[in-house]
C-alpha positions as CSV (number, residue, x, y, z in Angstrom):
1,X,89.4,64.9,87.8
2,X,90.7,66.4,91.3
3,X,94.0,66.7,91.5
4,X,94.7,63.8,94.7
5,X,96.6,66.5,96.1
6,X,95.2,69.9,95.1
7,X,96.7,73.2,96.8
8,X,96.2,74.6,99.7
9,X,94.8,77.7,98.3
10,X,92.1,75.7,96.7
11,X,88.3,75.4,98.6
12,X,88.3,72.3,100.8
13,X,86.3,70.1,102.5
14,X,82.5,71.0,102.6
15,X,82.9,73.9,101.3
16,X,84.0,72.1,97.9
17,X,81.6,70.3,98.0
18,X,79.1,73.3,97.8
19,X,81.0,74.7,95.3
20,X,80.9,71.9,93.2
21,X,76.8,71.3,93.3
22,X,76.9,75.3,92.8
23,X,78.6,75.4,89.8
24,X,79.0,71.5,87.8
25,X,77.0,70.0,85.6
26,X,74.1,68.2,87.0
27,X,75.2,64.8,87.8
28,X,78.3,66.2,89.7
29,X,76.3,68.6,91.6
30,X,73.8,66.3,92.7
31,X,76.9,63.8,93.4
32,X,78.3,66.3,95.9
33,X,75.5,67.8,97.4
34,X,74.6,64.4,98.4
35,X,78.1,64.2,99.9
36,X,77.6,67.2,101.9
37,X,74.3,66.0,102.9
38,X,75.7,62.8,103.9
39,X,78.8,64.7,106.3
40,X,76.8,67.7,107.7
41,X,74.5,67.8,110.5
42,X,72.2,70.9,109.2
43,X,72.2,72.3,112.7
44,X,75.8,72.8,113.0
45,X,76.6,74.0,109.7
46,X,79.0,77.3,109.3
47,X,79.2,80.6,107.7
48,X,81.2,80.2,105.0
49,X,78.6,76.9,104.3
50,X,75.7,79.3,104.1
51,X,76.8,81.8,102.3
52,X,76.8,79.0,99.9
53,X,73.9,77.5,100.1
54,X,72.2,80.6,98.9
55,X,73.0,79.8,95.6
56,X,73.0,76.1,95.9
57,X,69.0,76.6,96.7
58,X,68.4,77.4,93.3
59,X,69.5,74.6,91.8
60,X,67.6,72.1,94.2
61,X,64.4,71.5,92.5
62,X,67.4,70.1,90.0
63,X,69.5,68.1,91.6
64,X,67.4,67.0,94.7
65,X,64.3,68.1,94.5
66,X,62.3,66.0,97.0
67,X,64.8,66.8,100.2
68,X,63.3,67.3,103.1
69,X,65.8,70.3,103.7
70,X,64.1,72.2,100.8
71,X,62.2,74.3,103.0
72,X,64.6,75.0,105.4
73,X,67.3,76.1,103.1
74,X,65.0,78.3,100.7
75,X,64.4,80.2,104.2
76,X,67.5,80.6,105.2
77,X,68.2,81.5,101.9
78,X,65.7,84.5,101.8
79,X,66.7,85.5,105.1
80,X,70.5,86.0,104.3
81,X,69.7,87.2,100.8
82,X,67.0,89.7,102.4
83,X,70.0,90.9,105.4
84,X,72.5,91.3,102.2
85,X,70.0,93.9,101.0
86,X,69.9,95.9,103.9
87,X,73.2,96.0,104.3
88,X,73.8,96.9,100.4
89,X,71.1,99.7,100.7
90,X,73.1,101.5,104.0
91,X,76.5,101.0,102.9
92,X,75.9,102.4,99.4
93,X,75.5,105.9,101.8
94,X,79.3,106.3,101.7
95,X,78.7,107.1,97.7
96,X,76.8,110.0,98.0
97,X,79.8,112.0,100.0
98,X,82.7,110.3,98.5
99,X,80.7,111.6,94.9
100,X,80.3,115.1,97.0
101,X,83.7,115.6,97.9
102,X,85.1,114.6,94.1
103,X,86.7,111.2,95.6
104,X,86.8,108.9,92.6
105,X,86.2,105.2,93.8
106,X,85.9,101.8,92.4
107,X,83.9,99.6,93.5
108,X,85.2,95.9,93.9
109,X,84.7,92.0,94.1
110,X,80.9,91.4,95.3
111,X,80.0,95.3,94.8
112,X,81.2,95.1,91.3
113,X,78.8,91.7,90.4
114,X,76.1,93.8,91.9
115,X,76.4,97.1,90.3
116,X,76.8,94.7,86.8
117,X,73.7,92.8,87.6
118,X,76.1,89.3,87.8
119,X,74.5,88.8,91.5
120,X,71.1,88.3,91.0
121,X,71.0,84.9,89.5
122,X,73.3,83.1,92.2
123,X,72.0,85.2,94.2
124,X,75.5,86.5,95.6
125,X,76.0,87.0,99.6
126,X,78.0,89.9,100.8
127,X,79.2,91.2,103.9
128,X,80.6,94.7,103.0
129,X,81.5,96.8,99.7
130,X,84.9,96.8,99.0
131,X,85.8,100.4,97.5
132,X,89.1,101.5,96.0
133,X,90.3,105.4,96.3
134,X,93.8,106.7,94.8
135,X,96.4,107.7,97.7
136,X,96.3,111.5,96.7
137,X,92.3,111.5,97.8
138,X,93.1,109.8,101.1
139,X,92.3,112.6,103.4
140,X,89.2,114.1,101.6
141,X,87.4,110.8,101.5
142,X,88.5,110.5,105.5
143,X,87.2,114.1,105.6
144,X,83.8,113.2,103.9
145,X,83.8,109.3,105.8
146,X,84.1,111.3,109.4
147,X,81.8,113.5,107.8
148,X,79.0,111.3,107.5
149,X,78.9,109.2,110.6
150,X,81.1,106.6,109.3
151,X,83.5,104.6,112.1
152,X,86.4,102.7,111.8
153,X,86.1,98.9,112.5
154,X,89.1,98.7,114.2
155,X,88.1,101.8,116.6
156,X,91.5,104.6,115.2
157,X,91.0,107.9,115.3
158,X,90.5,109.5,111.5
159,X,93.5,111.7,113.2
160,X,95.9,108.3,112.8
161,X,93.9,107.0,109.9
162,X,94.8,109.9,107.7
163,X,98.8,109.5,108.6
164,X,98.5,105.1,108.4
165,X,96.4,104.8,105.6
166,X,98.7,104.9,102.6
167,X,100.7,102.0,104.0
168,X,98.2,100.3,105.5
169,X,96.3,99.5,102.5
170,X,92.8,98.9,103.6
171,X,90.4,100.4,106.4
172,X,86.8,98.5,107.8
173,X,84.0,101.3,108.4
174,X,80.6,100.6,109.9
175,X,78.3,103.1,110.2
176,X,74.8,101.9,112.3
177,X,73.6,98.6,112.4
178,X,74.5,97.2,108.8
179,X,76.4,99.7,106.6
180,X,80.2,98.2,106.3
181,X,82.7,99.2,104.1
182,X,86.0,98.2,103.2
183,X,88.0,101.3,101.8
184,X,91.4,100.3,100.0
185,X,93.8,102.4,98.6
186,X,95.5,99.5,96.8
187,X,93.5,96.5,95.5
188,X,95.1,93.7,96.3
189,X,96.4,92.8,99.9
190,X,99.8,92.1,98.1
191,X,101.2,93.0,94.8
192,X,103.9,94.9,92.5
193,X,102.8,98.4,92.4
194,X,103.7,100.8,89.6
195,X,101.8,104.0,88.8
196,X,101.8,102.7,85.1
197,X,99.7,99.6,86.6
198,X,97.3,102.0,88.9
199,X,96.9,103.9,85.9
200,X,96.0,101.6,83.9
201,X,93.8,100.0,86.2
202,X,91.8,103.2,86.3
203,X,91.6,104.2,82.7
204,X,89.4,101.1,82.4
205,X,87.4,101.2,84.8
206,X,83.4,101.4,83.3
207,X,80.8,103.3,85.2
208,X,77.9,101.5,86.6
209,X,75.1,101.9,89.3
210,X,74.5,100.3,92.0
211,X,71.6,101.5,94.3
212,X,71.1,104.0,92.2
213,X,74.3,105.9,93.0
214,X,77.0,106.2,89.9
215,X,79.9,104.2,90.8
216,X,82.9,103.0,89.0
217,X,84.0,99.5,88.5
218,X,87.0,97.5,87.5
219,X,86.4,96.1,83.4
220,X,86.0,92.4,83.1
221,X,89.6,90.9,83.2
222,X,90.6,94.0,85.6
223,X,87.7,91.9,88.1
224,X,88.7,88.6,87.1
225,X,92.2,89.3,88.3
226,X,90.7,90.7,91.5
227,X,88.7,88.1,92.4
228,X,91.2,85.3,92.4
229,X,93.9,87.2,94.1
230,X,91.5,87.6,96.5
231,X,89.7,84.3,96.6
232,X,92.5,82.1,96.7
233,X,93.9,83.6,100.2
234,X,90.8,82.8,102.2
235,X,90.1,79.3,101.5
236,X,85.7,80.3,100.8
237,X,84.1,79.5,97.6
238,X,82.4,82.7,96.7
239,X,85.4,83.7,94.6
240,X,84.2,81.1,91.6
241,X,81.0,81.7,91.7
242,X,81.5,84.9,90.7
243,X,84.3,84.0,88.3
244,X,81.9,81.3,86.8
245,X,79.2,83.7,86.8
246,X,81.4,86.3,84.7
247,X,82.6,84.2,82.8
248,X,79.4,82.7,81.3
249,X,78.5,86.7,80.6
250,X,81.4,88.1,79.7
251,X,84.3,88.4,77.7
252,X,87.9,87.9,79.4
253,X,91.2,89.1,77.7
254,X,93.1,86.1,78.9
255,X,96.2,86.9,77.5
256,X,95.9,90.2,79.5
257,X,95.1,88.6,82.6
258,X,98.0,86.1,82.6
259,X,100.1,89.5,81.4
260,X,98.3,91.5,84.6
261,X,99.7,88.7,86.8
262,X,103.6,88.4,85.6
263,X,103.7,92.4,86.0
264,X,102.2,92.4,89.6
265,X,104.2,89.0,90.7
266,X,101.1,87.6,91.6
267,X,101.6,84.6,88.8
268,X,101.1,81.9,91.9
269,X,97.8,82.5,93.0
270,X,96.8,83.4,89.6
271,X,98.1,79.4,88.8
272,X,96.2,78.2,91.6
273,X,93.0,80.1,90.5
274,X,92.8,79.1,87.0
275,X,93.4,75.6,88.1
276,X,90.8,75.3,90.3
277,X,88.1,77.1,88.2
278,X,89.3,74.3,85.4
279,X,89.8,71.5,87.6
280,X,88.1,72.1,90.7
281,X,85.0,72.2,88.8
282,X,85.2,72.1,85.1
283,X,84.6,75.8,83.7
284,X,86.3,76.3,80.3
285,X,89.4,79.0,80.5
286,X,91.9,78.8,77.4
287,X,94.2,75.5,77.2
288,X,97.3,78.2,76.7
289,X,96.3,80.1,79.7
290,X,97.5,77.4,82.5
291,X,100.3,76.5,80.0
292,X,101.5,80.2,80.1
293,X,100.9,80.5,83.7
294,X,103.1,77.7,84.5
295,X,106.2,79.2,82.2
296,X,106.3,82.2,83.6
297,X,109.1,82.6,85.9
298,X,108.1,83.7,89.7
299,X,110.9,83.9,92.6
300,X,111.5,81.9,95.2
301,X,110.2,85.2,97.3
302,X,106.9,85.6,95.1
303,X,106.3,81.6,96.4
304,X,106.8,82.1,99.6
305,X,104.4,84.8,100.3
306,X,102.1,83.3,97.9
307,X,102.6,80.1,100.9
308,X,102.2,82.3,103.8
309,X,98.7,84.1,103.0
310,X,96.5,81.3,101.8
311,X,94.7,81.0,104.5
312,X,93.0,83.5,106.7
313,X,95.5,85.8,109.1
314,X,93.8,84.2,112.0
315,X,94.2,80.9,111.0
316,X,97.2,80.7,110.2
317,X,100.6,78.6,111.4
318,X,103.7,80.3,113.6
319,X,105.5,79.2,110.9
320,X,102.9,81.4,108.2
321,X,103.5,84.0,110.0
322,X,107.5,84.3,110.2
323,X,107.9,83.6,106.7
324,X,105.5,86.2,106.0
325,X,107.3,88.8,107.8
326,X,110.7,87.7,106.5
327,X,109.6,87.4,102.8
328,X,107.8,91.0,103.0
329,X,111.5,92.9,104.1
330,X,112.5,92.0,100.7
331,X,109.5,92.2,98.5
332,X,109.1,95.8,100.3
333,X,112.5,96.9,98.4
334,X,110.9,95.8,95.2
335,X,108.0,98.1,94.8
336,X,105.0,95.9,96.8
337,X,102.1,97.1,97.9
338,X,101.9,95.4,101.3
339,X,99.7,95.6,104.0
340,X,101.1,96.6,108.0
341,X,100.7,97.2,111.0
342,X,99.9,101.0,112.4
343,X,103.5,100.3,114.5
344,X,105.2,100.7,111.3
345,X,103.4,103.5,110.0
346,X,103.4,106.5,112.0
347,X,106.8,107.8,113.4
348,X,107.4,106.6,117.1
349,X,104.1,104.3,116.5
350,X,105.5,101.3,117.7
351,X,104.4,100.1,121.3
352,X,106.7,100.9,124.0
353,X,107.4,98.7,126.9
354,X,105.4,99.8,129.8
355,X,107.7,101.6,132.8
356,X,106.8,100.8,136.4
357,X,109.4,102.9,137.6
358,X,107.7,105.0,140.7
359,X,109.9,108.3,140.2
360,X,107.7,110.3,142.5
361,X,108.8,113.5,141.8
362,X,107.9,113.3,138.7
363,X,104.2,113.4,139.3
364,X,101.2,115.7,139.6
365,X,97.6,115.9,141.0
366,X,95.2,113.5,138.9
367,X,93.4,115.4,136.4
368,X,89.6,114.4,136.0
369,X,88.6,111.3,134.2
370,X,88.0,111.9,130.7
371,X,88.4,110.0,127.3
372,X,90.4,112.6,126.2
373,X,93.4,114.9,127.8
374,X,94.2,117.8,126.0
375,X,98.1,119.3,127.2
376,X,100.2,122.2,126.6
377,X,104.0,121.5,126.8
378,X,106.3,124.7,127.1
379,X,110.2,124.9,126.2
380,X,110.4,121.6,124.7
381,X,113.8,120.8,123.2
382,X,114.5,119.0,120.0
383,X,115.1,115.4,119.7
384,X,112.7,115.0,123.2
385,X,111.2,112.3,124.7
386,X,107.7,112.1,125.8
387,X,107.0,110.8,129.3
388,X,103.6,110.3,130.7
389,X,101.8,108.6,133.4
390,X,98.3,107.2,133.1
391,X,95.8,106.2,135.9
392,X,92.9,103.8,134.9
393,X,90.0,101.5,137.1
394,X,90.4,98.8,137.4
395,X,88.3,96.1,134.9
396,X,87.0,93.4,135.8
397,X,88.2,91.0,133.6
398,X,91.4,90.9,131.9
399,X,91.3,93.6,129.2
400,X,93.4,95.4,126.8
401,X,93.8,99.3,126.8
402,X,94.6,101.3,123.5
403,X,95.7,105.2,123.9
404,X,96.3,107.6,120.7
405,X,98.6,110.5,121.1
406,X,98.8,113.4,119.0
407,X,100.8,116.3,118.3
408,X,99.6,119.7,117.3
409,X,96.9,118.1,115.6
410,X,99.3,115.2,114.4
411,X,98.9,111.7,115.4
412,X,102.6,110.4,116.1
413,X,101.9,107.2,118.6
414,X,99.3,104.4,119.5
415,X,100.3,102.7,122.7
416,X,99.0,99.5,124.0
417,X,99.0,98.0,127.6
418,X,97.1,95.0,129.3
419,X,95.5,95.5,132.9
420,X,95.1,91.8,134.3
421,X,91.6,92.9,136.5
422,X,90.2,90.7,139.3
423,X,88.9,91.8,142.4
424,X,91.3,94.3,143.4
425,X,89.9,97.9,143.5
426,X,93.1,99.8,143.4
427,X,93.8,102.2,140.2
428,X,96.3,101.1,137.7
429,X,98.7,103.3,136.5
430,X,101.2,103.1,133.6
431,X,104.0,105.0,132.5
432,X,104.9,105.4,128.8
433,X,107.6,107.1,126.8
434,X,107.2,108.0,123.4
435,X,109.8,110.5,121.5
436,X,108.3,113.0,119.8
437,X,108.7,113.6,115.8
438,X,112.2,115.7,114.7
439,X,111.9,119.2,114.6
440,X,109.3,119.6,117.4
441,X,110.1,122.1,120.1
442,X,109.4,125.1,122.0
443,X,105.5,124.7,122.8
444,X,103.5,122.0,122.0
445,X,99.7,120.7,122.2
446,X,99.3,117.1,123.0
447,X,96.2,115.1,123.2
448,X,96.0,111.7,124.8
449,X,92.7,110.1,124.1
450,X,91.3,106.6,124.8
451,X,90.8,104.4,121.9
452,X,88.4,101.5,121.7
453,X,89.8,98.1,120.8
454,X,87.1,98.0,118.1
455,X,84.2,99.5,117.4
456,X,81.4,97.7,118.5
457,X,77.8,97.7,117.4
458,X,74.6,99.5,118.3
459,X,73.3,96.1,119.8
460,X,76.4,94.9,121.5
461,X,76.3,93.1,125.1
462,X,77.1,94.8,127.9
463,X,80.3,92.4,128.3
464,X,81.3,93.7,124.5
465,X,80.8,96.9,125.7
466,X,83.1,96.3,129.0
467,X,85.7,94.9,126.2
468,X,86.1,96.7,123.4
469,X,84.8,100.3,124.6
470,X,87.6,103.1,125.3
471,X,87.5,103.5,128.9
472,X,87.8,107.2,130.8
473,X,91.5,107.5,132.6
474,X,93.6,110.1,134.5
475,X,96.7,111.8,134.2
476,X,99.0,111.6,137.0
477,X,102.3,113.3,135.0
478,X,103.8,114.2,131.9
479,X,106.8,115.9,131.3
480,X,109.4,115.6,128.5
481,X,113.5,114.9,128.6
């Protein structure tokens, strides 16, 4: 039976539902997937529904096997499961230079049920291959990412990406049309980190294939762990498939996995998990295993963040989101791995408040318009500040502009301003400040480039491409003080 008032981490809604005629026994699953039927117009259904129904289409000649939607969903089935393919068979490209430049990886969550053969039978969706690198090999698997064509999501430099990567955690890469990665250099988005843990974590990893490329992946429990840390912070259901789907083929060291969870603090989500899988729709874990969970002592702190990320970062409250950034000061102090933002990262990489002030004097012919400005700066003293003044066109729609700025070779800033557009023609400047890293003097090369928002794809819209694109500027001045 559902608990009346199950958490908020657990899947809700028709998503549940799917869930439930995925995995329960027969009755159940034809019970909700008549529910769902009954609540869903077909035409509007969503993502995170379809992903689902990809399994749930192999179990209709079961539980309703004379629905007129038969026909519809086994195509729509084929046609996502055909587009996971692709994608599989382009990402797995970022093996064969990680393997060439002696990166060793792991690869995680959906990856890991494919390179196992767990994905075949339900028939697992997945939008990009999580892979897991050690901080000492972050800059040779840059190196051999840039390498190979690969881009970041989020359109950084692989300048700022090899200074922000170690705290940031995780990285998107596309590369063409469908290859998408999601390169972490810690596994979870939050946790207790210890190198006795990452060790540990590592020595067990088993070697597997997937697209014929030798890959690593997490053992059993190690992925079990994984996937409900994971799972439970999105509110999607493809979490316990997988979990079902490993653990009808697999052993699990239960008694590790609760002992995995008190170590890395992540004891609530863990709860949650196992609760859902036993509850939410009846799979068999271990009486002792909830018991232990719910003995084991976790902080008022460890609850609160557990609170604040159980629901996707863009959907979550004002509230989420302050008690997120208050509970992380502290849990920051006690050895978490958390994930940031590139303004606390990189020295001087926070964004500055734009100047208007019109010192005259201060500036200089226009250089040509160009994505990137390459500077020399003579007799700087230590301890200086970086001025400079930028000159864009105008958009013509409201827009965001992202600049990167290096020195000798080192990114130290990433600075942010928002041009309102409209019909006015006149160029926009902006004046930032940014002070440069201690110890920096006499002469220095700078680089100001433009940065896109994100990178966008090969068959994006010309108003995507208006967006999101870096956009050529001027300088008008820079000088330092």
């Amino acid at each position: 039976m559902i608990a009346t008032q199950p958490p908020k981490s657990w899947p809700t809604g028709r998503v549940a539902l799917l869930v439930r005629a995925a995995l329960c026994p027969s009755a159940e699953a034809a019970r909700s997937w008549q529910d769902w039927k009954a609540s869903r117009n077909f035409d509007d259904i969503t993502w995170e529904e379809m992903r689902l129904l990809v399994p749930v289409a192999a179990r209709l000649a079961e539980i309703d096997p004379r629905s007129p939607l038969r026909p519809r969903i086994d195509g729509l089935a084929k046609q996502i499961w055909t587009r996971t393919q692709i994608r599989l068979r382009e990402s797995c490209q970022v093996f064969d230079g990680l393997n060439e430049a002696g990166v060793p990886f792991i690869v995680f969550k959906g990856g890991a049920q494919y390179a196992e053969g767990l994905a075949v039978s339900p028939r697992r969706v997945m939008g990009d291959i999580d892979i897991l690198i050690q901080r000492r090999d972050v800059v040779p698997a840059l190196d051999a990412l840039e390498a190979n064509g690969w881009r970041a999501v989020g359109g950084e430099s692989f300048a700022l990406l090899r200074q922000s990567l170690p705290g940031r955690l995780r990285v998107n890469f596309r590369k063409g049309q469908h290859g998408e990665i999601d390169l972490h250099v810690s596994p979870f988005h939050f946790a207790r980190s210890t190198p006795v843990l990452e060790a540990a974590l590592w020595a067990r990893a088993k070697p597997a294939n997937l697209v014929l490329r030798p890959v690593l992946v997490p053992d059993p429990t190690d992925s079990m762990l994984l996937m409900m840390a994971h799972g439970v912070e999105g509110g999607g259901g493809d979490w316990a498939i997988d979990a079902a789907t490993r653990m009808a083929r697999q052993p699990i060291d239960w008694d590790r996995l609760v002992a995995t969870a008190e170590q890395r603090c992540l004891v609530p989500g863990i709860r949650d998990g196992i609760a859902y899988l036993i509850q939410g729709v009846g799979l068999a874990v271990p009486e002792h295993v909830p018991a232990r969970l719910a003995r084991a002592r976790v902080s008022a702190t460890e609850r609160l963040k557990h609170w604040s990320n159980t629901r996707h970062p863009d959907d979550r409250s004002r509230i989420e989101n302050l008690v997120d950034g208050l509970v992380d000061r502290i849990l920051r102090r006690r050895g978490f791995d958390l994930a940031v933002k590139n303004a606390r990262l990189v020295r001087a990489m926070r964004t500055p408040g734009v100047w208007m002030n019109r010192r005259r004097g201060y500036d200089t012919a226009p250089s040509a318009a160009a994505f990137d400005h390459h500077l020399s700066l003579r007799d700087v003293q230590g301890n200086a500040t970086l001025f400079f003044r930028v000159r864009m066109d105008p958009p013509e729609n409201p827009r965001r502009f992202l600049f990167e700025v290096s020195v000798d070779g080192v990114a130290i800033g990433q600075l942010r301003t928002r041009v309102v557009g409209g019909r006015s023609r006149e160029p926009v400047d902006r004046l930032f400040r940014l002070p440069l890293p201690d110890g920096r003097r006499g002469s220095l090369q700078v680089v100001i480039s433009a940065s896109p928002l994100k990178l966008v794809r090969p068959d994006a819209t010309a108003a995507e491409i208006a967006r999101f694109s870096a956009a050529p500027f001027r300088i008008v001045g820079i000088w330092t003080a």
